[in-house]
N, C-alpha and C positions, 0 to 999 in steps of 0.2 A: 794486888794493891792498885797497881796503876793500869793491869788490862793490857799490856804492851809484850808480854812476854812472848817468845816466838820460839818453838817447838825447832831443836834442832832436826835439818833434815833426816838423817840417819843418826842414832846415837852415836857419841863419838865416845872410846874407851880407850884409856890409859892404863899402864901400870909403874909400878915404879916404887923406890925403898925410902918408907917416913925419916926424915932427916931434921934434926933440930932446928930452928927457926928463931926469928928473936922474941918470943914470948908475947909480941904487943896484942894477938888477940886474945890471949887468955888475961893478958892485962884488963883487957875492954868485957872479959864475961863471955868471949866469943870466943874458947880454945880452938886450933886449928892444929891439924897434921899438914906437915910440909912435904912436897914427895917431889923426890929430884925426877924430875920426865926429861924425854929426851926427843920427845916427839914434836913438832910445830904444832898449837892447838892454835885453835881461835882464842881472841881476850875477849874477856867479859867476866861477867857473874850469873852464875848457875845454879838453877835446882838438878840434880842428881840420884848418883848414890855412891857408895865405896863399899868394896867387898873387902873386908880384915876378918883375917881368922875363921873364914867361912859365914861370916855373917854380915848379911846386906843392910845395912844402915841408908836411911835420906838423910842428906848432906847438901848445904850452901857452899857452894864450889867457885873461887876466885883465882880466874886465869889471868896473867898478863903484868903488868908494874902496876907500882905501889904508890901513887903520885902522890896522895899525901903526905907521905913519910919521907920524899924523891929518894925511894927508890926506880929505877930502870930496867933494871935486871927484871926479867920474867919471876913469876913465883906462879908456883902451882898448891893452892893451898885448900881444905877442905874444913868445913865446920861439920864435923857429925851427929847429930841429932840423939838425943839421949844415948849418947855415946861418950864414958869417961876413961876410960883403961889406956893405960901409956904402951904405946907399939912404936918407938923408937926404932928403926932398924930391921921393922918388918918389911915385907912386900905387901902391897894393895894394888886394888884394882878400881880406879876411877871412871862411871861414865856419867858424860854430861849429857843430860836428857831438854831442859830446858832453858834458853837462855835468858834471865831474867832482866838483867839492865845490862849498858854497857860499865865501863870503867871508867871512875868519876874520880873526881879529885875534892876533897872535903876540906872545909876550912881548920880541922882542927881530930883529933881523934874520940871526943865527946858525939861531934855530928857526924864522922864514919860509922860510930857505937850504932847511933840512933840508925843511920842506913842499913846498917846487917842485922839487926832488930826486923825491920821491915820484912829485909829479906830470907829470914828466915822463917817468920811469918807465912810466908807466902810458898814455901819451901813446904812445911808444914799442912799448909793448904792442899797444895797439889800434892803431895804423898798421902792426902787422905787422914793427915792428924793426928793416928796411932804412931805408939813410940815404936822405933824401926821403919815405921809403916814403907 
């Protein structure tokens, strides 16, 4: 989209158990799995992947708070790409491959919609476009 994305040095991988969340990106059309980590990551927003169930998905990956919503608290959260099946309580394995924007704070949750639009887009892009890819 905007050409600014910056290739993390080394992948950085997580793992961690999908934990309920407050539903507001499935509200927005953007479901997301919530995964308690416990590791320090860098913030931002991410292209990716997550490994569930043996199967590697590309995923739009949002590290850090939640400024729109003022949230603070860290959240570590994943949009998976043609990915729907409820894993509540499983184990995953998140790596962040590229760093797409930092963390922004949006006037409203219409114009965050429209920013993970973008970003998944772009998400998309870079995995090469196939479902899974």
């Amino acid at each position: 989209m905007d050409g600014r994305e910056e290739p993390v040095t080394r992948p950085v991988t997580v793992t961690g158990r999908v934990v309920r969340g407050t539903g507001r990106g499935r509200a927005m059309g953007f479901p997301t799995i919530n995964v308690a980590a416990h590791e320090a990551l860098p913030e931002g927003v991410y292209a990716g992947r997550v490994r569930v169930r043996g199967e590697s998905c590309a995923a739009a990956i949002h590290v850090g708070p939640v400024p729109t919503f003022d949230r603070e608290q860290p959240m570590l959260e994943a949009h998976l790409l043609d990915f729907s099946q409820d894993c509540y309580g499983e184990d995953v394995e998140i790596e962040l491959i590229t760093q797409l924007r930092p963390i922004e704070t949006f006037s409203d949750a219409d114009a965050l919609a429209a920013r993970i639009a973008q970003d998944v887009a772009r998400v998309r892009q870079l995995a090469g476009g196939g479902e899974n890819a």
